[in-house]
Structure formats: structure tokens, C-alpha cells
N, C-alpha and C positions, 0 to 999 in steps of 0.2 A: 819337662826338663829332663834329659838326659843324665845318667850317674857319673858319667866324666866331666858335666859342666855343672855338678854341686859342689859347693867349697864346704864343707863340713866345720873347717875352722869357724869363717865366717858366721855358720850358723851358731856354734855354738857360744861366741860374742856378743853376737845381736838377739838370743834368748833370752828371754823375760826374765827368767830367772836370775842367770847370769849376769843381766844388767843391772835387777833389783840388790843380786849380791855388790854389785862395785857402786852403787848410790849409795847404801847403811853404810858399808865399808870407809869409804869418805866421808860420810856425814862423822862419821864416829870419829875418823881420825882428826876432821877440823874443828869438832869437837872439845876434845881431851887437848888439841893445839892451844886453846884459849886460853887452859889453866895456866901458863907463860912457866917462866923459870926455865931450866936444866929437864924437869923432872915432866913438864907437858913436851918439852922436845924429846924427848925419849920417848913418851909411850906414844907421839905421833909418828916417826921414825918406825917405831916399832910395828904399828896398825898398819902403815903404810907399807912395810918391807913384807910384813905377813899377807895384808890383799895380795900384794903383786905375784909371791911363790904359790898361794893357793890360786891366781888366777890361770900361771903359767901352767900349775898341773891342772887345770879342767881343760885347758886348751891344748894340751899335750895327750888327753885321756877319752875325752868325750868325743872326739871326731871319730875316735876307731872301736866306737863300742857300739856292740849290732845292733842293743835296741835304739839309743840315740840313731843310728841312720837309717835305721827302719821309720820313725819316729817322721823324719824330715823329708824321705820319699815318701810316704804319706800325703803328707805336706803339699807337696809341690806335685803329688797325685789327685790331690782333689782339686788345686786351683785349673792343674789344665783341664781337670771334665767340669768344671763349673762353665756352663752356658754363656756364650759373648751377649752382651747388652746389644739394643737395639743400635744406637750410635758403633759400637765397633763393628757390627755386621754391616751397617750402609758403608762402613769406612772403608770397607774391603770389597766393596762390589766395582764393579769395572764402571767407567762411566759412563758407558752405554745402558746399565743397569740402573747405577745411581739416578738416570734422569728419566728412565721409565719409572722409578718408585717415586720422583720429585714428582711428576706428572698425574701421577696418582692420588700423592697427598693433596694437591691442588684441587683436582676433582671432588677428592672428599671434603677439603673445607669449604668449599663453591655449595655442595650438594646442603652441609647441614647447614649453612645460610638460608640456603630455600626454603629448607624446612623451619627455623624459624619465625617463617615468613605465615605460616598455615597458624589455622585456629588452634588454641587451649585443648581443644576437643580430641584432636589431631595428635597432640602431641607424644601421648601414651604409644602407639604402635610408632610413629617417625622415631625418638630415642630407641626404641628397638632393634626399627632400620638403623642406629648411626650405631649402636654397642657391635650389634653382627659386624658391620662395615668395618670398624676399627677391627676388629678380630680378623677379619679377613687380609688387614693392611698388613696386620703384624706377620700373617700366615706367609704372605707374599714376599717379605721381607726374609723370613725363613727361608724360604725355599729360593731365591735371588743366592742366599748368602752359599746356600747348597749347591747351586748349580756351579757359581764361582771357583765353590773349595773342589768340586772334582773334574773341572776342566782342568783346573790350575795346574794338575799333575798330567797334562798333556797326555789324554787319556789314549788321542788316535796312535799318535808319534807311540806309544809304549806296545799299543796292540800290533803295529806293524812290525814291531823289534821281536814281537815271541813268535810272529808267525814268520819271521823269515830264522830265529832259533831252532824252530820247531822242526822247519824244512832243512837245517844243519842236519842238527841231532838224526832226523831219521838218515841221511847220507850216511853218516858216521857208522851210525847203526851194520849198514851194509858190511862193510871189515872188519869191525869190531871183535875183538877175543873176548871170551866166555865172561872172565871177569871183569873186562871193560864195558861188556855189553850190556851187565847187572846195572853199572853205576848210569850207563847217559839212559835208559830205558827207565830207569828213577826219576833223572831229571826229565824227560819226557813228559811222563805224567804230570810232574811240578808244571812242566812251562803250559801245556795242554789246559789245566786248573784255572789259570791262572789267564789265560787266554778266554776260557766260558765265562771266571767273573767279571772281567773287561766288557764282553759282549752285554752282558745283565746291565753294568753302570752306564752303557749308552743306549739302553731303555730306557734306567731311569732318569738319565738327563735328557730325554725327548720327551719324557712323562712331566719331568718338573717344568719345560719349556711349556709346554701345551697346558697344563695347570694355571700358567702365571699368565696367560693369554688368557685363559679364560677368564680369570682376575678380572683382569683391565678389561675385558668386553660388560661385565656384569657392571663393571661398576662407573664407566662409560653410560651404559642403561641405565643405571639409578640413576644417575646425575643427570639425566634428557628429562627421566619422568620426575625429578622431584619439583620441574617446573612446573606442573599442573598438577600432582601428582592424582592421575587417574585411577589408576587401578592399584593400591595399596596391600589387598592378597597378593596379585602377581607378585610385586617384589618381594613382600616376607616368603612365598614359595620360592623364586630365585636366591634366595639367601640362604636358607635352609638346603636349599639342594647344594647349593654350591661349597657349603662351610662342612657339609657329609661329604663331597670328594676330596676333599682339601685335605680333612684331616686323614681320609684314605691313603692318601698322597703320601702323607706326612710319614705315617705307619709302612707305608712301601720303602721310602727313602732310610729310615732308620735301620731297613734289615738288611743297604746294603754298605753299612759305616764300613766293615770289618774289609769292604776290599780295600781301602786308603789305609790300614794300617803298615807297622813296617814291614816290607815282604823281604821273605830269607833269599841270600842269594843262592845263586844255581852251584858255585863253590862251595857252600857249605854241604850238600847235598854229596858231594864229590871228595871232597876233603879227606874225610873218615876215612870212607871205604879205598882209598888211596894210599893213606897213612897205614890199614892195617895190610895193605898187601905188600907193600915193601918191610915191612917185619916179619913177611914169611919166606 
């Protein structure tokens, strides 16, 4: 969440504390209301007029004190890097996605049926096959949910917008006076950056494509063999190989989170040095 769409009041309402303060605060004032007369209406009056100015000043004080909103961007900084569940990552996937992982799960439940199906004897290395296989579903669901989050930012549509910037800025470049030519030869660089990490993330969405292919091929082939199941090294060998590039994969993908974050614009770049040459 963003610092302009935290309500600060709000939070500090709906803190525990806060709340635990206006639960005693009533209990106490309905309280002392039971003793009746003149004398319980006044000190209820009274409990009650006293909660309401001490609530007014927390809610007047606590929204603009640093550590309280350090406190609640905290807060609302852990929940967005807390990991989505499995359910919100299928929910987000396109349904072209959504029904390659349905097709999947199917496979897999098809597959440990079979294997139920085998001797006692058997069972020890097939539960082996079926723990790897679930790991592998999850893996694939990960990287679905990955491939989603960075097409979604219209990777090509962005790389063709810096490369026709890029083809600006150096025209500009040509006329440009001394000082104007510091500022876009800055942004140059910027847009140039920023163009090589583009190129990188459509490696890695060819790599997460080709990864999730392999997926579904492997596990495709378990599901043929678990109907006779023949050869039982081979698949533990296919599994092990496959659950070591996956999580290869995994480790590729994660070093390139930072090109999705929020990127500065090219005015900011320009701003400054702009600002300070009309004050000279």
C-alpha cells in the first residue's frame, strides 16, 4: 500500500489498544451507571465525557507521530511481501494457464490412483514419486503465477516505447547546448538501463515458458509409466533432475524481481537539473 492511501486515523481506531481502551472505558462507565440515583448519573456522564476527549486527543495526536506511522508502514510492508497462497496465485493466472495447471492436477490424481493400485512392497519409493510430484505442482504454479505478473506489465509494448525514446534523445542530442546536453545524456543512460533489463526479463519469461513445458512433459511420462510402472529408477532420476532445474529456475527468476519495481520517471531525471539552471 502506498503512503497516500493509508488512513492513519483509521488505523489508529481500529488498534488494539485503542479499542481495548474504549471496551474498559464502557464497561466502567455502564458500570458505575447501575449504582442509579443522581450520583451514578454523574459519574456515568462523567466516564463517558472523559473517554470521548481522551479518545478525540489520540485521534487528533497519533496519526502524525513518526513512530506510530513508521509503526503501520511496517505493517502494511510486511503484508505485501508476505507470499500469495496457492488459491490467489491460480486466481490470477490467465485461463489459458489456469487450465494447463487443471490438467496437470488431473494427471497427478490419475497418476497416485495407479499407484495405489501396486503392491505394499512398492509403496515406499511410489509415496516418494507422489511427495516430489506435488512439489514439482507447487513449483509450476509458482512460476505460472511469475510468468503472469510480468507479461501483465506489457513487457514488449514498454521495450518498444524506450527504444523509440532512446532513438529521440540521441536526435536531441545533435542540437542540444552544453547544459541541456548533461541532462538528456543522463536520461539516455536511464532509458539504455533500462532497456538491457527488459531484454534480461524476456529471457526469463522464455526460461519460465520452457521450464513449465518441461513440467507437463515429465509428468505426462509419470502418468504413462505409473500404469505398469516399469522402470521406477528412471522416474526417481527424472524427478531429481527435474526438481534441480526448477529450483534453478526459481533462483534465476527471483534475481530479476527488482526490474517490476516502481521505475523513476525520465522527468525526474530532468527536473533538478532544470530547476537549478533557471536560478542561475
Amino acid at each position: 500500500m502506498k503512503e497516500g492511501e493509508i488512513n492513519y486515523t483509521r488505523e489508529t481506531f481500529l488498534h488494539p489498544w485503542n479499542l481495548s481502551f474504549l471496551t474498559i472505558g464502557a464497561g466502567a462507565a455502564l458500570a458505575l451507571s447501575t449504582i442509579g440515583g443522581p450520583v451514578g448519573d454523574t459519574l456515568f456522564q462523567s466516564i463517558l465525557t472523559a473517554i470521548i476527549a481522551f479518545e478525540l486527543l489520540i485521534l487528533g495526536y497519533m496519526p502524525r507521530h513518526k513512530r506510530f506511522r513508521n509503526l503501520i508502514r511496517a505493517k502494511y510492508a510486511a503484508i505485501a511481501a508476505k507470499p500469495p497462497s496457492q488459491r490467489e496465485m491460480y486466481r490470477q493466472l490467465s485461463r489459458v494457464n489456469q487450465r494447463r495447471y487443471i490438467r496437470l492436477k488431473d494427471l497427478e490424481k490419475e497418476l497416485q490412483a495407479n499407484y495405489r493400485k501396486f503392491s505394499f512392497a512398492s509403496q515406499g519409493i511410489l509415496e516418494s514419486h507422489t511427495g516430489k510430484i506435488e512439489g514439482l505442482m507447487t513449483s509450476c504454479l509458482k512460476l505460472m503465477f511469475q510468468q503472469e505478473r510480468y507479461t501483465s506489465f506489457g513487457q514488449h509494448k514498454r521495450e518498444q516505447e524506450l527504444t523509440t525514446a532512446i532513438a529521440a534523445v540521441e536526435l536531441e542530442l545533435e542540437n542540444a547546448s552544453e547544459p541541456i546536453r548533461n541532462i538528456k545524456l543522463r536520461r539516455l543512460r536511464v532509458l539504455e538501463q533500462r532497456k538491457e533489463r527488459f531484454k534480461q526479463t524476456q529471457e526469463q519469461l522464455e526460461m519460465i515458458e520452457a521450464q513449465v513445458a518441461t513440467i507437463e512433459d515429465v509428468v505426462k511420462y509419470i502418468h504413462e509409466q505409473s500404469l505398469t510402472l516399469n522402470n521406477p529408477e528412471e522416474i526417481t532420476y527424472q524427478l531429481d533432475l527435474l526438481l534441480s532445474e526448477v529450483e534453478e529456475t526459481e533462483a534465476s527468476v527471483s534475481q530479476i524481481e527488482s526490474v517490476f519495481g516502481p521505475e523513476e520517471s525520465e522527468n525526474d531525471w530532468e527536473a533538478p537539473a532544470l530547476q537549478s539552471r533557471s536560478r542561475t
